[in-house]
C-alpha positions, -999 to +999 in steps of 0.1 A: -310-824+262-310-792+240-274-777+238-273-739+238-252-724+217-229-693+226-223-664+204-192-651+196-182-624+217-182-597+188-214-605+179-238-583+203-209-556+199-217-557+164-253-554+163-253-528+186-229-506+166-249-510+138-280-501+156-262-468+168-247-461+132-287-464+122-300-444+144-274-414+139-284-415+103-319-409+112-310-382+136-290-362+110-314-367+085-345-354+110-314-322+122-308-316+087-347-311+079-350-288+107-322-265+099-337-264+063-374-255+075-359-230+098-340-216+071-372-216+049-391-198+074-365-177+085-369-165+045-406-165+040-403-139+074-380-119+057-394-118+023-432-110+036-427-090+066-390-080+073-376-068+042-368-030+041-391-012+010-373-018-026-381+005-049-377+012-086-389+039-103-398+035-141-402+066-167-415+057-198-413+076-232-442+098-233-429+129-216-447+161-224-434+201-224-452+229-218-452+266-208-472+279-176-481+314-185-509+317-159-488+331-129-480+367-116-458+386-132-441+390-099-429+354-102-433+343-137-401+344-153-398+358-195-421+330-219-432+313-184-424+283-164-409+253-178-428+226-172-422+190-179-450+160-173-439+124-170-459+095-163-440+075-135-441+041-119-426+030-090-423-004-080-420-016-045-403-052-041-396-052-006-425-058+019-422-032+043-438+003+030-420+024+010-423+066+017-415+092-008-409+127+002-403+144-030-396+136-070-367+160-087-355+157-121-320+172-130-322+185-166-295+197-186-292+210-220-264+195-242-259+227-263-256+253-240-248+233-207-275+255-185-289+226-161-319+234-138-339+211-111-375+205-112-393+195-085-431+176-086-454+201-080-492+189-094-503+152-097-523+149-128-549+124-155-560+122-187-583+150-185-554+174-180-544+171-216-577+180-230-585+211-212-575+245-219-550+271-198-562+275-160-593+253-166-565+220-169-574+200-132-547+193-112-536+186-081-511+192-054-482+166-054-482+152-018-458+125-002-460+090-013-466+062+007-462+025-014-468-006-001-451-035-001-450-057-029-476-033-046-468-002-072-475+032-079-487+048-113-491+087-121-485+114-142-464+144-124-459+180-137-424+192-128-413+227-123-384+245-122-369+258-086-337+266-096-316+271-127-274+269-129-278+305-141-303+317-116-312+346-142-335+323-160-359+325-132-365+365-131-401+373-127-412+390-158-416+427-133-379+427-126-371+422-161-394+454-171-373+475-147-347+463-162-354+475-193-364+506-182-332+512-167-315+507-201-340+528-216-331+556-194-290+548-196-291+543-231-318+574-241-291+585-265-283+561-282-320+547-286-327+580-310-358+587-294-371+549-302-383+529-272-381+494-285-351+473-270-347+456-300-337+482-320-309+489-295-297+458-299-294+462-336-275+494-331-258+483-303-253+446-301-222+447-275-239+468-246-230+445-214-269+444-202-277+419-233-254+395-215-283+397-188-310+396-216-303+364-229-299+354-196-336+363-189-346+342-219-329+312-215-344+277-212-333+238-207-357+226-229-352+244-264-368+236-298-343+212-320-322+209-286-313+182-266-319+174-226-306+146-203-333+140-177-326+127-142-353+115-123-342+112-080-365+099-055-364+116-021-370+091+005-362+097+044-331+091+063-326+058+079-340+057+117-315+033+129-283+011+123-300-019+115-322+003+087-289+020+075-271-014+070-303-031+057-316-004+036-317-006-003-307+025-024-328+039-050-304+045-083-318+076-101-323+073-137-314+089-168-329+095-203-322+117-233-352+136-251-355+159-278-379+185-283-388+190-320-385+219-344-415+238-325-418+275-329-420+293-294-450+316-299-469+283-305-457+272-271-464+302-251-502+299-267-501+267-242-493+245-272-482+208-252-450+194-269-441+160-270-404+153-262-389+123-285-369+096-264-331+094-279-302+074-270-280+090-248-247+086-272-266+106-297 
């Protein structure tokens, strides 16, 4: 006769707990997993379709000046627009597209502390550079549209819309009637000469040379020194969500110097190359 034995009482308890304790392992392993590939996918969403644009804009050393002498005198001011042309990248590191509405630089000259904005105003290549007066191509800076996780490369010509001293920007036919006006105040003292030059030698303190150096002054000056801002213009924000999510792009700043260049060479349509400096210098 086979005698059966009994168990102790603990024993199926035991087993039983230890299956459970086994099993919730496994099930907070496999929960674990889950809230890892969800947070993985939740990223890879963000970083290929939800992220807001990124963008950096990059300016490197090669920045070239120049005088436009080709417009009306009814706009041009004295010696001719200042015009500045940098080759610019911008990077976009987000993945949603990135619009640009406008480019501005903010340019101020250490020695005399005149500032003036530029605005982008012609989109340009190679071929710009090796052409002479109105025969250089170019063409009209339009909005930018970058795509995510892609870049932007061009060369931009920047012109001046507005000066600290908003004399600087007198069209060159003002200025004449200008000086005909003195010539008529000051008939006297000119001697019967017409030249306003030799006024000026006579007469150095008349108040209207205030406004004649005005006329004549420029950011960018031979020897002289000019920080450079470069701003991006991108639209507002549509919504909350884009206000809190959106990244801001930091302007930029450099330091150039133009070298010892006379100015009739310039107004001849000479191109000047700017040297890069540190800005503590």
């Amino acid at each position: 006769m086979r005698i059966l034995r009994r168990r102790p009482a603990g024993a199926d308890a035991n087993e039983i707990a230890m299956h459970a304790a086994k099993s919730s392992g496994g099930g907070r392993i496999t929960a674990v997993g889950t809230v890892v590939a969800l947070a993985f996918s939740g990223y890879s969403l963000w970083e290929t379709s939800l992220k807001q644009a990124d963008l950096t804009p990059y300016v490197t050393g090669v920045v070239t000046y120049e005088r436009d002498r080709t417009a009306n005198l009814s706009i041009q001011p004295d010696g001719g627009f200042e015009v500045l042309a940098v080759p610019i990248t911008i990077a976009n590191s987000g993945a949603r597209d990135g619009p640009i509405l406008a480019l501005q630089l903010d340019v101020k000259n250490r020695s005399t502390g005149l500032t003036a904005r530029f605005e982008a105003t012609y989109a340009v290549d190679g071929t710009y550079f090796a052409a002479k007066g109105d025969k250089r191509p170019k063409a009209p800076f339009s909005a930018l549209v970058i795509a995510g996780r892609s870049a932007w490369t061009g060369t931009v010509l920047f012109y001046p819309v507005s000066y600290s001293d908003e004399r600087a920007l007198t069209p060159i036919a003002q200025i004449r009637e200008f000086y005909d006006a003195m010539r008529t105040k000051y008939a006297k003292e000119m001697e019967g000469v017409s030249s306003i030059s030799a006024l000026r030698a006579r007469h150095p303190d008349l108040p209207e040379f205030a406004d004649a150096d005005a006329f004549e002054a420029k950011v960018i000056q031979p020897k002289g020194k000019a920080d450079i801002t470069l701003k991006l213009v991108v639209p507002a924000p549509s919504g909350w969500l884009d206000r809190a999510l959106a990244a801001q792009v930091p302007p930029i700043t450099l330091t150039f110097q133009m070298p010892d260049v006379s100015v009739p060479s310039m107004l001849d349509g000479e191109f000047v190359r700017l040297r890069r400096v540190g800005p503590e210098t």
